[in-house]
C-alpha positions as CSV (number, residue, x, y, z in Angstrom):
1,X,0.0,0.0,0.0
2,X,1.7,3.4,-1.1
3,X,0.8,6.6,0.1
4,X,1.5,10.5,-0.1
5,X,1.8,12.3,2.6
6,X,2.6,16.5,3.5
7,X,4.7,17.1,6.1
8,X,6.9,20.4,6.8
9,X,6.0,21.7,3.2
10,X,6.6,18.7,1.3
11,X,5.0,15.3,-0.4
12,X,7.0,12.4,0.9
13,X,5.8,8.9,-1.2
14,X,5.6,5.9,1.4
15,X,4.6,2.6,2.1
16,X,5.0,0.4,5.5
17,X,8.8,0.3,6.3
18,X,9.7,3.2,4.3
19,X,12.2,5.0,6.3
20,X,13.1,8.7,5.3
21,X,13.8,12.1,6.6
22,X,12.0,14.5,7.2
23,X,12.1,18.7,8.7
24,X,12.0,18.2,12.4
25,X,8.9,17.4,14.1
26,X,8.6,18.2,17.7
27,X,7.8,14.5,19.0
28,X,10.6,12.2,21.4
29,X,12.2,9.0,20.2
30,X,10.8,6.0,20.2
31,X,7.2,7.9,19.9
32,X,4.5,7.5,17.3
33,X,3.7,10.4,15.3
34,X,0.3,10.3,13.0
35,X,-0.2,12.0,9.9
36,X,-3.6,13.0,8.4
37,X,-2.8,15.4,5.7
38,X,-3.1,12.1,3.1
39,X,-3.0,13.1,-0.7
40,X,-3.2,9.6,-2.2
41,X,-3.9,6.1,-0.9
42,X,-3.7,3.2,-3.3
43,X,-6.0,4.8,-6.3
44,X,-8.2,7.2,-3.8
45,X,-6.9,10.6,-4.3
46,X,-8.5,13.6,-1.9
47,X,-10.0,17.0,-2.6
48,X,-7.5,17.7,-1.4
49,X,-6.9,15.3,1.0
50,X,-8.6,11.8,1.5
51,X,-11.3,11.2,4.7
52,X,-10.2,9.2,7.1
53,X,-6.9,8.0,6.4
54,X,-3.9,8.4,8.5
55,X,-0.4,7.0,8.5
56,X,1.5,6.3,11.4
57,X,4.9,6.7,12.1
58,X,7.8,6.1,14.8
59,X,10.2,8.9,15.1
60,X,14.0,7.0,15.4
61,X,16.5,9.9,15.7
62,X,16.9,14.0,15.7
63,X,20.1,15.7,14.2
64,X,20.9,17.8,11.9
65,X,22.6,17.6,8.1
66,X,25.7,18.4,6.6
67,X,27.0,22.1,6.7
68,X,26.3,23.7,3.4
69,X,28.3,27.1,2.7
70,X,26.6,30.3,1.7
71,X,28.5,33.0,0.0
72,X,27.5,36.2,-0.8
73,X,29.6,38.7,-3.1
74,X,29.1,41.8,-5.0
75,X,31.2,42.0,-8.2
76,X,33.8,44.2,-8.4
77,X,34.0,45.5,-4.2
78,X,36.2,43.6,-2.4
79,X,34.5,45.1,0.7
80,X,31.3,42.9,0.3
81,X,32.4,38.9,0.7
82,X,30.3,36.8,3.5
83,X,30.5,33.7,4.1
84,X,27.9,32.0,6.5
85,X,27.3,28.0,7.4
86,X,23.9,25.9,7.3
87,X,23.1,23.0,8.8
88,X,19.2,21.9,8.6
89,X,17.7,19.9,11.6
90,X,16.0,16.3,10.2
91,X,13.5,13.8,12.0
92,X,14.2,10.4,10.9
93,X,11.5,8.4,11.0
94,X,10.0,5.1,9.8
95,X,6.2,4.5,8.8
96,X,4.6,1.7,10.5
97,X,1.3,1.6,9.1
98,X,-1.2,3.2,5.9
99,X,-4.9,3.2,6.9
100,X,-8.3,4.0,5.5
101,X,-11.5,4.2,6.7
């Protein structure tokens, strides 16, 4: 059973044992986290989301991403060069289970 599901944003694809990652969610480890904003389950696509189904899912670790560098310049002034770091904090999590009512 394949899904879509919206979460911080963005459409994630799943089905049961899909594990991915995800903008940080506020739940602990080892907790399940429900989601109800369903796009698509198996053929049933919502307006614009589908009644009564939910997938759950079990949040297995917080951190954050690699450091990406962002530089800014302005051609030509020598005066204008900054350089600042990014990393983005991630939920991994693992879907446990696709259900509609």
């Amino acid at each position: 059973m394949k899904a879509i599901i919206v979460t911080g944003g963005k459409q994630y694809l799943v089905s049961e044992g899909t594990e991915l990652y995800v903008e940080k969610l506020d739940n602990e480890v080892n907790t399940d986290v429900v989601f109800d904003k369903v796009l698509y389950v198996d053929g049933k696509v919502g307006n614009p989301t589908v009644e009564g189904a939910k997938v759950t899912a079990t949040v297995l670790k917080h951190g954050k991403q690699k450091k990406i560098r962002v530089f800014k310049y302005k051609n030509k002034t020598k005066s204008s060069r900054v350089v600042h770091g990014h990393r983005q904090p991630y939920t991994k999590i693992v879907i446990k289970s696709i259900e509609v009512k």
